[in-house]
VEXMARDO-439611 format. One record per residue (C-alpha): x, y, z. Coordinates in Angstrom, 3 decimals, padded with zeros to 6 digits. Layout:
REM residues N
@px=X, py=Y, pz=Z .
...
//
This chain:
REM residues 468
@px=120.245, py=117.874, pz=096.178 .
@px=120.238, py=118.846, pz=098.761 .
@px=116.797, py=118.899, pz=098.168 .
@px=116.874, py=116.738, pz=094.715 .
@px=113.900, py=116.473, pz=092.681 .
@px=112.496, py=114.254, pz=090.012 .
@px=111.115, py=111.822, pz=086.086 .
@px=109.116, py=110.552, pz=082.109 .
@px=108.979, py=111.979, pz=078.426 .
@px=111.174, py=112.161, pz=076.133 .
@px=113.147, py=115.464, pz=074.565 .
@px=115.116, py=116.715, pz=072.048 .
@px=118.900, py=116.707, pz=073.400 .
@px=121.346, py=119.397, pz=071.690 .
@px=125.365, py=118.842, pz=072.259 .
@px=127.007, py=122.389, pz=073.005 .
@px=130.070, py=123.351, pz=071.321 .
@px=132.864, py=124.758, pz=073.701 .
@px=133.828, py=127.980, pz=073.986 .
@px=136.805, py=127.741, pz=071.130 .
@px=137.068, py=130.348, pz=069.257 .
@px=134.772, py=132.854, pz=071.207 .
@px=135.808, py=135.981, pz=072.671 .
@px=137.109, py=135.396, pz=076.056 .
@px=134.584, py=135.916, pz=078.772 .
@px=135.040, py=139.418, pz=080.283 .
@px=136.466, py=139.534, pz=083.731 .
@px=135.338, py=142.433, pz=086.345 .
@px=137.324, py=142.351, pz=089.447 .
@px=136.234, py=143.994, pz=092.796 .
@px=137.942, py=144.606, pz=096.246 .
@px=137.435, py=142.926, pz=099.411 .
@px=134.093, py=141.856, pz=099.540 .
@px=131.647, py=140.811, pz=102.586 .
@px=129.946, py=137.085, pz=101.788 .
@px=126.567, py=136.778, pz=104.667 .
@px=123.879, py=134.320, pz=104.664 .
@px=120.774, py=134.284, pz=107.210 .
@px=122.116, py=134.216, pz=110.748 .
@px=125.848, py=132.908, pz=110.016 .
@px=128.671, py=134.875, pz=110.473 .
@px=129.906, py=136.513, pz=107.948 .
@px=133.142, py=135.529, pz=105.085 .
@px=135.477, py=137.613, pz=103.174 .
@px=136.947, py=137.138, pz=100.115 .
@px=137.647, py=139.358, pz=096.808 .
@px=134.494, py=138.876, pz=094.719 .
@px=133.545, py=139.695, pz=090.807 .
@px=131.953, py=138.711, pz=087.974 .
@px=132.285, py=137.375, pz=085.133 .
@px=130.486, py=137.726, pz=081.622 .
@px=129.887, py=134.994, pz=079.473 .
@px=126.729, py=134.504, pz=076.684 .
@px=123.736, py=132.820, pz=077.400 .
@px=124.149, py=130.542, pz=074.685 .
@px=127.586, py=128.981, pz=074.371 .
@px=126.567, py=128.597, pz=071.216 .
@px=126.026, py=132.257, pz=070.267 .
@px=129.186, py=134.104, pz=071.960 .
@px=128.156, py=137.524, pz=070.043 .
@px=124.472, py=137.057, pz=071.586 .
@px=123.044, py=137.949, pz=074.947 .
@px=125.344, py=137.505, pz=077.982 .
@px=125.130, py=137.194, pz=081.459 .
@px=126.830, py=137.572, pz=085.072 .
@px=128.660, py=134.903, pz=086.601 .
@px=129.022, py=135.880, pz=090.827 .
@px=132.705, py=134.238, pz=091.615 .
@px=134.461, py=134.824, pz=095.062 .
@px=137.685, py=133.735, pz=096.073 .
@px=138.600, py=133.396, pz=100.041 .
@px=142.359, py=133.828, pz=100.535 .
@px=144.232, py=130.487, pz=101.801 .
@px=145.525, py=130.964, pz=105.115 .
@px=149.031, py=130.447, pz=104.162 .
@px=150.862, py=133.123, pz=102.683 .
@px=152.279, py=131.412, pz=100.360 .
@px=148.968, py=128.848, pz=098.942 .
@px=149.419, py=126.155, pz=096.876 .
@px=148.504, py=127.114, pz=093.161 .
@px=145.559, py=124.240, pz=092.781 .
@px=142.462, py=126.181, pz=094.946 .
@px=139.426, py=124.339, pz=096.055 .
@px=136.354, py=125.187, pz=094.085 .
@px=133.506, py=124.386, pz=095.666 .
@px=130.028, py=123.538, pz=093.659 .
@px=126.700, py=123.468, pz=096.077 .
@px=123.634, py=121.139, pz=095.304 .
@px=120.077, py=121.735, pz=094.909 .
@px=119.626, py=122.000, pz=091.998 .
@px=119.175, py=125.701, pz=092.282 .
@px=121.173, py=126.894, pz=095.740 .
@px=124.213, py=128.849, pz=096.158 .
@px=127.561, py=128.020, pz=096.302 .
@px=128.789, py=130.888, pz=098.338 .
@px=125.405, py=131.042, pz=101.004 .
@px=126.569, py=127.023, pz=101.468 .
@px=130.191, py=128.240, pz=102.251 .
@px=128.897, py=130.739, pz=104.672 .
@px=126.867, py=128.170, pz=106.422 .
@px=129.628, py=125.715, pz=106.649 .
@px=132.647, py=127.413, pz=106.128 .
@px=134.346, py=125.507, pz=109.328 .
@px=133.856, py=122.165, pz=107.362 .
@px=136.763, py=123.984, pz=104.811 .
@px=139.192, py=125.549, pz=106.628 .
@px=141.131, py=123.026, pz=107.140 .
@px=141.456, py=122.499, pz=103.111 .
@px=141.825, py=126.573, pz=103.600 .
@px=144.808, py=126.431, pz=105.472 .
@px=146.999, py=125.864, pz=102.039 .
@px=144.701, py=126.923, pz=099.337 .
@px=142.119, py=129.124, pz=098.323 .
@px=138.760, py=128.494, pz=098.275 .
@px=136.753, py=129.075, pz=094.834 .
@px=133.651, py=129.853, pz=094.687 .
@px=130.877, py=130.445, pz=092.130 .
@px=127.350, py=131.246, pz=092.120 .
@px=125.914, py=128.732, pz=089.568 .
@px=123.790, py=130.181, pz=086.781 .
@px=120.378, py=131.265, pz=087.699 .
@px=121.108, py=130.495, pz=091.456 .
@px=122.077, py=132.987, pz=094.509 .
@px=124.106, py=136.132, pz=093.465 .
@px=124.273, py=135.175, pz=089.370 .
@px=120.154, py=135.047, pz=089.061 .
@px=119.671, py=138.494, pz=087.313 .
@px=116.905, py=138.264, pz=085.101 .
@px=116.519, py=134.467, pz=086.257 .
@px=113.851, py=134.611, pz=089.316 .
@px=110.351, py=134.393, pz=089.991 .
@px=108.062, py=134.931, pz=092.987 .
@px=106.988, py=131.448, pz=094.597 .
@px=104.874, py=131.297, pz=097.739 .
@px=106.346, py=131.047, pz=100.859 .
@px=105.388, py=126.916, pz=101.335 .
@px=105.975, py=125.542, pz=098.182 .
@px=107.403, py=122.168, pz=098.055 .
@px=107.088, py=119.289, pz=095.530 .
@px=105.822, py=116.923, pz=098.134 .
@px=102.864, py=119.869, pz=099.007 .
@px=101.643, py=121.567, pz=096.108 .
@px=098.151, py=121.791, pz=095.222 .
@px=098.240, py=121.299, pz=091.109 .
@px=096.182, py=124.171, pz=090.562 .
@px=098.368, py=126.118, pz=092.586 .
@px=101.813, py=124.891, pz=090.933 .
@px=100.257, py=125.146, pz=087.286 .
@px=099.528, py=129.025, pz=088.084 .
@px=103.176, py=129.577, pz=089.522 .
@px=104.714, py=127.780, pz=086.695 .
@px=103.178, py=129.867, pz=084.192 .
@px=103.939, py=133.145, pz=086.338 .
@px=107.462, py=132.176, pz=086.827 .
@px=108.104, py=131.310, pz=083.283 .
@px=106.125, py=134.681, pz=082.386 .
@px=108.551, py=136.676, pz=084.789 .
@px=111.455, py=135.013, pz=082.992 .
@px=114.061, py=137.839, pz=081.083 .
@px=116.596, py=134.663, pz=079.846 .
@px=115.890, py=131.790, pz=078.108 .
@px=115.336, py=128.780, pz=080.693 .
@px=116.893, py=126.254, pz=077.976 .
@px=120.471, py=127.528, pz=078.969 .
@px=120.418, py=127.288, pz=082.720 .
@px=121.575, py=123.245, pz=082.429 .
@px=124.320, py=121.497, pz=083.989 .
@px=126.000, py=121.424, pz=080.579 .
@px=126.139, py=125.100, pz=080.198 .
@px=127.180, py=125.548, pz=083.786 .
@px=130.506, py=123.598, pz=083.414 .
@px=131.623, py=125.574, pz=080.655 .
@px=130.971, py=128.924, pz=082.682 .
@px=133.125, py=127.363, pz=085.581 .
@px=135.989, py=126.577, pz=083.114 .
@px=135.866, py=130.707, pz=081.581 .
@px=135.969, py=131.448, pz=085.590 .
@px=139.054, py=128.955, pz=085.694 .
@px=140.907, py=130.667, pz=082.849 .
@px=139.619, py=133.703, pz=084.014 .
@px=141.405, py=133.415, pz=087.404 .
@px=144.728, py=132.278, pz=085.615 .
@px=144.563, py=129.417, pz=086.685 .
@px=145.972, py=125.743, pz=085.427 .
@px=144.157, py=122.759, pz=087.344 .
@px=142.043, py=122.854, pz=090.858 .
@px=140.850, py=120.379, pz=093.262 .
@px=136.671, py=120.187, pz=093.379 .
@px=134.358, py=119.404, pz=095.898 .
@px=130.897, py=118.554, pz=094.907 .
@px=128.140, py=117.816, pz=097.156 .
@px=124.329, py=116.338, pz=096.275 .
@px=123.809, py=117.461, pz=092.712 .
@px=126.719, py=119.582, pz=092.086 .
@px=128.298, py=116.464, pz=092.355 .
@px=127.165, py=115.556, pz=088.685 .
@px=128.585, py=119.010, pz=087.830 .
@px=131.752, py=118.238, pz=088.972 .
@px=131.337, py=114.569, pz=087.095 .
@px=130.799, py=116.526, pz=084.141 .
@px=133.415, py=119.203, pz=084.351 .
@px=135.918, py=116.609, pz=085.136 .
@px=134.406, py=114.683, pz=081.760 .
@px=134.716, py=117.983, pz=079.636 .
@px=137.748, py=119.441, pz=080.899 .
@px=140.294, py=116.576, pz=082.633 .
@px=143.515, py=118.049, pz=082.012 .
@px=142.528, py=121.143, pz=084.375 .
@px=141.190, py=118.698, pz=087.324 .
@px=143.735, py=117.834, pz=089.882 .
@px=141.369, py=116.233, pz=092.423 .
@px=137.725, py=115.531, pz=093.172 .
@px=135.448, py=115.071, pz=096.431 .
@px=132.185, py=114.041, pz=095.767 .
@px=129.810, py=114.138, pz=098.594 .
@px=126.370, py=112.529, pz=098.408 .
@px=127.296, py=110.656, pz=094.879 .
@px=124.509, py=111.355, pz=091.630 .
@px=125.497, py=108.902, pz=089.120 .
@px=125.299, py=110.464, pz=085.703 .
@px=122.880, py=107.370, pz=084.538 .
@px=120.677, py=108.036, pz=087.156 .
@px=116.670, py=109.934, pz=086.236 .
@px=116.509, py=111.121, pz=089.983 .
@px=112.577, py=110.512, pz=090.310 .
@px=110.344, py=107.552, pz=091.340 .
@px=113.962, py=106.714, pz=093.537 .
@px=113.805, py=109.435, pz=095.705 .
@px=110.516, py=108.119, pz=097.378 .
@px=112.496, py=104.749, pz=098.070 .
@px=115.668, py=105.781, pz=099.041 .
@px=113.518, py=108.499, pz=101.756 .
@px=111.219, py=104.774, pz=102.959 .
@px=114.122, py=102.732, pz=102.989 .
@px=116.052, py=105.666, pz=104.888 .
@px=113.122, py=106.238, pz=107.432 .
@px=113.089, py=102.319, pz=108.027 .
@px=116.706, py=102.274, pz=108.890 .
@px=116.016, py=104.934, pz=111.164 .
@px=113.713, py=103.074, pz=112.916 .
@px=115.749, py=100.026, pz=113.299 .
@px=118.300, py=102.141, pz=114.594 .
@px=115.798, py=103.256, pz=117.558 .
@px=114.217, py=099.605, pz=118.186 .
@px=117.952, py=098.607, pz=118.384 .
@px=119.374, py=100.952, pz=121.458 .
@px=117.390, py=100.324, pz=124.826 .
@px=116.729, py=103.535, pz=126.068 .
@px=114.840, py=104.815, pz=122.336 .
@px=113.197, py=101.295, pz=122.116 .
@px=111.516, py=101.609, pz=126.158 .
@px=110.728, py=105.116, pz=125.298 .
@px=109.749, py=105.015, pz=122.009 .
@px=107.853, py=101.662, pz=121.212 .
@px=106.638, py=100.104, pz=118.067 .
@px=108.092, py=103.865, pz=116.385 .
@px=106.479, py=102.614, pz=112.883 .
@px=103.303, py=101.611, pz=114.149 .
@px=102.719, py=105.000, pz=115.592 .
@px=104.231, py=107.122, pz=112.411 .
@px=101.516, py=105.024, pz=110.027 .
@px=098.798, py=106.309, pz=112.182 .
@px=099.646, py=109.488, pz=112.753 .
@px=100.045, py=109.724, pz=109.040 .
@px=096.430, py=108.146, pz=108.621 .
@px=094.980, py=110.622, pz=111.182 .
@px=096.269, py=113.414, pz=108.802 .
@px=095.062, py=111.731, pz=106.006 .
@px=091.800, py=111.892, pz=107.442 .
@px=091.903, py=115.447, pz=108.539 .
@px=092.375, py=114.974, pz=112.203 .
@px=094.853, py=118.159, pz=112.732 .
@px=092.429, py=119.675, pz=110.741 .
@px=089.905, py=120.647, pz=113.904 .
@px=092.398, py=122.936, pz=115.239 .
@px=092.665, py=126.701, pz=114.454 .
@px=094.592, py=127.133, pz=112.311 .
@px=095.255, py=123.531, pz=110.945 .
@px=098.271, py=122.284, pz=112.471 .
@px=099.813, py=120.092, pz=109.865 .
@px=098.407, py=118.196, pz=106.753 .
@px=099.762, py=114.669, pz=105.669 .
@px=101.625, py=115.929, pz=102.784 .
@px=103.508, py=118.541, pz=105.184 .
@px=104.151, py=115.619, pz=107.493 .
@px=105.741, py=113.695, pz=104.605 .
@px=107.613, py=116.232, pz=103.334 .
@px=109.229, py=117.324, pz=106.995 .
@px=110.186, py=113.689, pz=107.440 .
@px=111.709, py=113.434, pz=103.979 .
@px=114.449, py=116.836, pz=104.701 .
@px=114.830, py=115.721, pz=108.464 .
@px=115.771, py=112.598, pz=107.439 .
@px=119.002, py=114.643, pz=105.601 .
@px=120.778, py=115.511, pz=108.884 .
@px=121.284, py=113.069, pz=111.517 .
@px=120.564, py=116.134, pz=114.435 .
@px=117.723, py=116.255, pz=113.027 .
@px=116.922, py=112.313, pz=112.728 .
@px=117.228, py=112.556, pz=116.378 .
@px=114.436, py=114.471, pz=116.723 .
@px=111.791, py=112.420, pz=115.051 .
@px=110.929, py=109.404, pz=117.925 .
@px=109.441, py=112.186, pz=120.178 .
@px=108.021, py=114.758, pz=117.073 .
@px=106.212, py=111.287, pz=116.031 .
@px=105.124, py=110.186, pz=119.456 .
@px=103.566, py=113.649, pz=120.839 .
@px=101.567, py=113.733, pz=117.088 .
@px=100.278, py=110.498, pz=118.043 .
@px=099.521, py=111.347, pz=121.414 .
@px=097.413, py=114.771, pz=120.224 .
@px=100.014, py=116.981, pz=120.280 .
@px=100.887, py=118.093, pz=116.721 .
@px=102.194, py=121.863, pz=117.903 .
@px=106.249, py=120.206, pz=117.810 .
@px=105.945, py=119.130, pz=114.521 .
@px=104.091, py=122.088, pz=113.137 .
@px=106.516, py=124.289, pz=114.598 .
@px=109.167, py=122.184, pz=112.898 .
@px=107.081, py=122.258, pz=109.330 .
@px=106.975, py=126.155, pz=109.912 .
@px=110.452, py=126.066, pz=110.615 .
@px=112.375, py=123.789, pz=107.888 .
@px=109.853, py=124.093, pz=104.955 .
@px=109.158, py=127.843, pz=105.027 .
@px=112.848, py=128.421, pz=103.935 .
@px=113.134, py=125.843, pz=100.781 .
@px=111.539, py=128.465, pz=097.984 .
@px=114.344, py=130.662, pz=099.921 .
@px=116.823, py=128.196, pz=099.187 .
@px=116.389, py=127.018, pz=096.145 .
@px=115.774, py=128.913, pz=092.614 .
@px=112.335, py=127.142, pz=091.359 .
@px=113.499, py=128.261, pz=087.407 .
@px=116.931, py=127.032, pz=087.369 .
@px=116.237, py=123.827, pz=089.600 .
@px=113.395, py=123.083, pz=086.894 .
@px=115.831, py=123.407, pz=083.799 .
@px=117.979, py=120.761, pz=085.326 .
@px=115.385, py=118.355, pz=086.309 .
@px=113.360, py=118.630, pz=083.535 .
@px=116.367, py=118.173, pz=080.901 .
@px=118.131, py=115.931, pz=082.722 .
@px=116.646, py=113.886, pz=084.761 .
@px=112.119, py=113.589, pz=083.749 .
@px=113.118, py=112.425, pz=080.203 .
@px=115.248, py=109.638, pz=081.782 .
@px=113.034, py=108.478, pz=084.437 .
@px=111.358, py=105.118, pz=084.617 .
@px=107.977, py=104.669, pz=084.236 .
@px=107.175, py=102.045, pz=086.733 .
@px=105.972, py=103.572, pz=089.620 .
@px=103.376, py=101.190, pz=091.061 .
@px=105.436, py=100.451, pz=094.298 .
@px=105.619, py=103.736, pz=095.334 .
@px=102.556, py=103.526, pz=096.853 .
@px=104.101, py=101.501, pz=099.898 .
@px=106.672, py=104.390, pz=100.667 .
@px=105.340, py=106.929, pz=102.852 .
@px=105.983, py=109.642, pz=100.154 .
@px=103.595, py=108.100, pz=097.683 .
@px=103.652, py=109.501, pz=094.132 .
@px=103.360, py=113.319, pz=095.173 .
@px=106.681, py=114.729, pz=094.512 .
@px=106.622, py=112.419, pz=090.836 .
@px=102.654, py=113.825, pz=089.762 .
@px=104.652, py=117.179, pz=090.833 .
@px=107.864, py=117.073, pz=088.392 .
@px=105.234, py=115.102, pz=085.696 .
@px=103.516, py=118.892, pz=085.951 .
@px=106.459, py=120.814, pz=085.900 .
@px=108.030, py=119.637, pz=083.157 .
@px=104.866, py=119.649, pz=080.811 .
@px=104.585, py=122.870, pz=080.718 .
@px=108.756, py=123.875, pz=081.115 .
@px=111.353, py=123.898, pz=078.298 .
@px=113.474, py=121.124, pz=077.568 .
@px=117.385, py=122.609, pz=077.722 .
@px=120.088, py=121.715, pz=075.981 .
@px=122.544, py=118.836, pz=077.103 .
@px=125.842, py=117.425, pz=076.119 .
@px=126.188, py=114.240, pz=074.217 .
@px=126.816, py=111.417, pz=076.312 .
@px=125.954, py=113.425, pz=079.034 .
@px=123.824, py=110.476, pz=080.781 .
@px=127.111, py=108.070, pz=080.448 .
@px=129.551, py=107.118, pz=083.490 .
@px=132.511, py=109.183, pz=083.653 .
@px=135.747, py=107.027, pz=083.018 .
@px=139.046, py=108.750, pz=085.192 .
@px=142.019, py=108.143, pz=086.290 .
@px=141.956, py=111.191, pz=088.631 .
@px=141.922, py=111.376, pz=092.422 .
@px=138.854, py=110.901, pz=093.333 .
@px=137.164, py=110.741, pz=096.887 .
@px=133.959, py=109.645, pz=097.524 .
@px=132.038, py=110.335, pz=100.565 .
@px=128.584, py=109.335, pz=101.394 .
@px=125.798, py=109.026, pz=104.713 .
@px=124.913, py=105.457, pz=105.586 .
@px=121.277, py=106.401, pz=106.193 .
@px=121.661, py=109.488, pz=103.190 .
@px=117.601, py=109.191, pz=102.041 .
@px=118.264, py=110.716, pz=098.509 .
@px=121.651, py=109.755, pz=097.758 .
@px=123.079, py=106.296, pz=099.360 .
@px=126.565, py=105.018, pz=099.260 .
@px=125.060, py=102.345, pz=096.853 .
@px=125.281, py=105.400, pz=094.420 .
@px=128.928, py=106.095, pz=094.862 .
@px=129.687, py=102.131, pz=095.004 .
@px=127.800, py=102.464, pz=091.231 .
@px=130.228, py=105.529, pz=090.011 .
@px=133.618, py=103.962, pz=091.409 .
@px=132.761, py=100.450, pz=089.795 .
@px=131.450, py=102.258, pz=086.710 .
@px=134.676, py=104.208, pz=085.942 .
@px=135.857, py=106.651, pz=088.726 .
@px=139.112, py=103.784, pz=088.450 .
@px=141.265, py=105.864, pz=091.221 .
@px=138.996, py=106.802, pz=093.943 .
@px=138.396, py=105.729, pz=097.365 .
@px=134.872, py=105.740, pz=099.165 .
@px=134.026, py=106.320, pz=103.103 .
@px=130.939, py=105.919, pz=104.742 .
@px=129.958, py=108.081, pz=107.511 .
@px=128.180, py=105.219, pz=109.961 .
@px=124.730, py=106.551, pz=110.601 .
@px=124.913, py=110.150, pz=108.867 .
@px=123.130, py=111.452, pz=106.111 .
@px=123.314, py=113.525, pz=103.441 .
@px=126.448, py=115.553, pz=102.881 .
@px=129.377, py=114.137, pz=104.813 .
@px=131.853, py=116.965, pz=104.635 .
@px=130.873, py=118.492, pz=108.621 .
@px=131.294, py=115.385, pz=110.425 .
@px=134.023, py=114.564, pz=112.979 .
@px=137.149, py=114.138, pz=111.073 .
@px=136.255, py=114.380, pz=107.446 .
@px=137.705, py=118.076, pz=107.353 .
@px=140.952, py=117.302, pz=108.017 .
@px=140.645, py=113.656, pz=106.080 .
@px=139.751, py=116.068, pz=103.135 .
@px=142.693, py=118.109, pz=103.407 .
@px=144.927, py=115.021, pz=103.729 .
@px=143.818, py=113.811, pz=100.592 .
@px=144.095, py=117.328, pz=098.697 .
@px=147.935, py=117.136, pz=100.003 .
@px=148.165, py=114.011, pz=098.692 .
@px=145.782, py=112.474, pz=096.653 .
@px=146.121, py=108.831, pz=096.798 .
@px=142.736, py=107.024, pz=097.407 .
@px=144.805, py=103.957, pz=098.309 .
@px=147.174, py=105.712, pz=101.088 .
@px=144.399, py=107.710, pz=102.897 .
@px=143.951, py=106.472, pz=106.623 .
@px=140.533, py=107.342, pz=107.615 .
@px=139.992, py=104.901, pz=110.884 .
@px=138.775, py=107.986, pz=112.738 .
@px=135.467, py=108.020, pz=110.592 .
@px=134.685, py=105.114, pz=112.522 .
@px=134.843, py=106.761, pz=115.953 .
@px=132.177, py=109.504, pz=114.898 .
@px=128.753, py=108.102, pz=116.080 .
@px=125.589, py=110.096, pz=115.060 .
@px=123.930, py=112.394, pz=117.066 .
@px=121.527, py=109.843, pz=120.030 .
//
C-alpha cells in the first residue's frame, strides 16, 4: 500500500505445497553493487539473484530471477539475525524504498545487515513480468475504455503466468533467499501491504522469524476495497478538524470543507475545463487528495492547494497532480499489483457499497478493481490464507493516527486477533508508514536489541508533532 487497491466475486483458491523436496534454488552471487533510485543518493551493498520456478508447484518447470541485495551492518562484527525489509504497493520495490529512506534504517544498520529483495514481478525481479501503462494511470482516473484496452495489452505483453505472482508464492521465494544466504532466523519489517507478507511468512515459516515490525497494519481478514474510500473520508475529515482546531489555520483557512465540496462540484461540472489545457478534472482532484493525505508534509499543504482552487486558481494543484500522480505507473508494477488484488483481496470484498457515495472518492477506484479483475487471472493462494495469524513472536506494531488506507484500528484488530506478544504505537497526527518519524528509528533498533513489546519505552513518540 502504499498505494493499496481494491473488491467482489468469487475464485477458485489452490494451497501451494512448499518447496520440500525440490532442488534448491540456485544462488548467483555478484560483487559490490551500486543500488540508485530517482534523485536519492545512491546505496551499496553485494547484490545477486536467485533462481527459483515459477510454480512452486512444478520445481523442474520454468524459473525465474529473484533481485536480493544485502547492505553490510556497520559493525564489523553484525549480529547474525539481519533486517529484511519487504516494501508495499502491491507492486513497488523493496530496494528503490530503501534508497529513498535508507536514513529511517541505519540505525537498525548499525548491528545488522539489511536484507533486501525485489518481490516477484516488482523493481529489479520483473523480467518477463511488465507492461507499458500510460503515464497517468490511476484507479481513481481511468476512463474504462481506456483501462479495458491496457488490461488486455498488458496481459498480452505478459512472458509468465500472472497466477504465480501472489503473496503466497512470494513468501516461499523469501524463505529460498533465507536459506540461500545461510541464514537461521531474521528480524522483518513490513510496511503497507508487505506487511501481510510478512504476516504470512511469519505464518508459514515461524521457527526462522526472530522479530517483526509492521508498519501501516493489513489484517489478513481484510478485502482491501469499498474501505479504502472510508478510511481516505474519514482521514480527510480528521484533517480538517485538525485545521478548524489551531487558530492560525482556522482564521486563514475558514469553513476548509465547505470550500473542498465546491471546488470538487466546480470540477464536476467542468469549470477547470475552460482553461488551455484543462487544469485538473474531479477525479484527478480526488485522487491527489487521497496520496497527499499519506504523508503528513504533504497534509500540510492542502488548506491553501484547496483555497486558491476555490478562489480560481487551480495552477498549485495541477502542478501537484502533474507532480505526485505522473510517477505511480512508475512506482508500481500494474501486473503484479493486479495478481494480488485480484486473488486476494476482490473475491473477499463486501458487496455493500451504497455509502460510498458520501466519501469524496465515490465508487471510482471499486468500478476500477470490479474491471480489472474480470478480465485478470485468479492466482493461487494458501489455505487459510485469509485467517489471523496466531504468534508468540516479537512483534511491533506501528501505525499513523490520520493513516487514510491503513488506521491503527487495523493493527488494534491483528494484536487482539492473535499477534499475543506485540506492542502498538501511534504516531499522533502522521500517516501512512511510521518508520521516518522523529524517534521511531532508533525505537526500532531498541526493540530489534531486545524484543520485548512490554519493556520498550517509547515516550518520545509523543514529542513528535506533525508537520503545521
Amino acid at each position: 500500500m502504499r498505494k493499496c487497491l481494491l473488491p467482489v466475486l468469487a475464485a477458485l483458491v489452490l494451497s501451494l505445497p512448499a518447496f520440500h523436496g525440490a532442488a534448491q534454488p540456485e544462488w548467483h552471487s555478484t560483487e559490490r553493487c551500486r543500488l540508485a533510485a530517482d534523485a536519492s543518493p545512491a546505496a551499496y551493498a553485494r547484490c545477486g539473484t536467485l533462481t527459483v520456478p515459477l510454480d512452486p508447484a512444478a520445481p523442474d518447470g520454468p524459473t525465474i530471477e529473484i533481485f536480493v541485495a544485502r547492505v553490510a551492518a556497520l559493525s564489523a562484527e553484525p549480529r547474525p539475525d539481519p533486517l529484511l525489509l519487504i516494501q508495499g504497493g502491491p507492486g513497488e520495490s523493496t530496494v528503490d524504498m530503501y534508497v529513498q529512506l535508507r536514513g529511517a534504517f541505519e540505525q537498525a544498520r548499525r548491528d545488522r545487515d539489511i536484507i533486501l529483495v525485489d518481490q516477484r514481478g516488482t523493481g529489479r525481479s520483473a523480467e518477463g513480468f511488465a507492461c507499458e501503462a500510460p503515464d497517468d494511470l490511476s484507479l481513481d482516473t481511468a476512463d474504462s475504455d481506456v483501462l479495458a484496452r491496457v488490461i488486455d495489452g498488458c496481459l498480452a505483453d505478459l512472458k509468465h503466468d500472472p497466477r504465480f505472482y501472489t503473496t503466497s508464492v512470494a513468501v516461499r521465494d523469501l524463505d529460498a533467499v533465507r536459506a540461500a544466504l545461510g541464514i537461521q532466523a531474521w528480524n522483518i519489517y513490513g510496511v503497507s501491504y508487505g506487511t501481510r507478507v510478512a504476516q504470512q511468512y511469519l505464518r508459514q515459516y515461524p521457527e526462522h522469524v526472530r522479530s517483526v515490525v509492521l508498519d501501516g497494519v493489513v489484517p489478513p481478514p481484510l478485502a482491501l476495497g469499498p474501505d479504502v474510500a472510508r478510511e481516505a473520508q474519514r482521514a480527510l475529515e480528521q484533517i480538517f478538524a485538525r485545521c478548524a482546531e489551531d487558530a492560525a489555520c482556522a482564521a486563514r483557512f475558514a469553513a476548509l470543507p465547505q470550500l473542498f465540496s465546491e471546488v470538487l462540484a466546480r470540477l464536476d461540472a467542468g469549470a477547470a475545463d475552460e482553461t488551455d489545457p484543462p487544469a485538473i478534472s474531479a477525479l484527478e482532484l480526488r485522487a491527489l487528495v487521497r496520496f497527499m493525505s499519506y504523508s503528513a508534509a504533504t497534509v500540510a499543504l492542502l488548506p491553501v492547494l484547496i483555497s486558491e482552487a476555490h478562489a480560481g486558481n487551480y495552477a498549485p494543484l495541477a502542478g501537484q497532480a502533474r507532480t505526485l500522480l505522473r510517477k505511480l505507473p512508475e512506482s508500481l508494477s500494474f501486473p503484479m499489483s493486479n495478481s494480488v488484488t485480484c486473488t486476494e483481496d476482490v473475491p473477499y470484498a463486501d458487496g455493500a457499497t451504497s455509502d460510498l457515495a458520501a466519501t469524496y472518492l465515490g465508487t471510482a477506484i471499486m468500478d476500477a478493481l470490479k474491471q480489472i479483475c474480470a478480465r485478470w487471472p485468479v492466482g493461487t493462494m494458501d489455505l487459510g490464507f485469509k485467517t489471523p495469524v496466531v504468534s508468540d513472536t516479537p512483534v511491533l506494531l506501528l501505525s499513523g493516527e490520520y493513516d487514510p488506507i491503513t488506521p491503527p484500528a487495523y493493527a488494534e484488530r491483528v494484536k487482539a486477533e492473535g499477534l499475543r506478544n506485540s506492542a502498538h504505537l501511534v504516531g499522533r497526527g502522521q500517516g501512512h508508514g511510521l518508520v521516518g518519524v522523529g524517534c521511531v528509528p532508533r525505537l526500532m533498533r531498541s526493540f530489534l536489541e531486545d524484543p520485548t513489546p512490554a519493556k520498550l519505552d517509547a515516550g518520545c513518540l509523543e514529542l513528535e508533532p506533525p508537520t503545521p
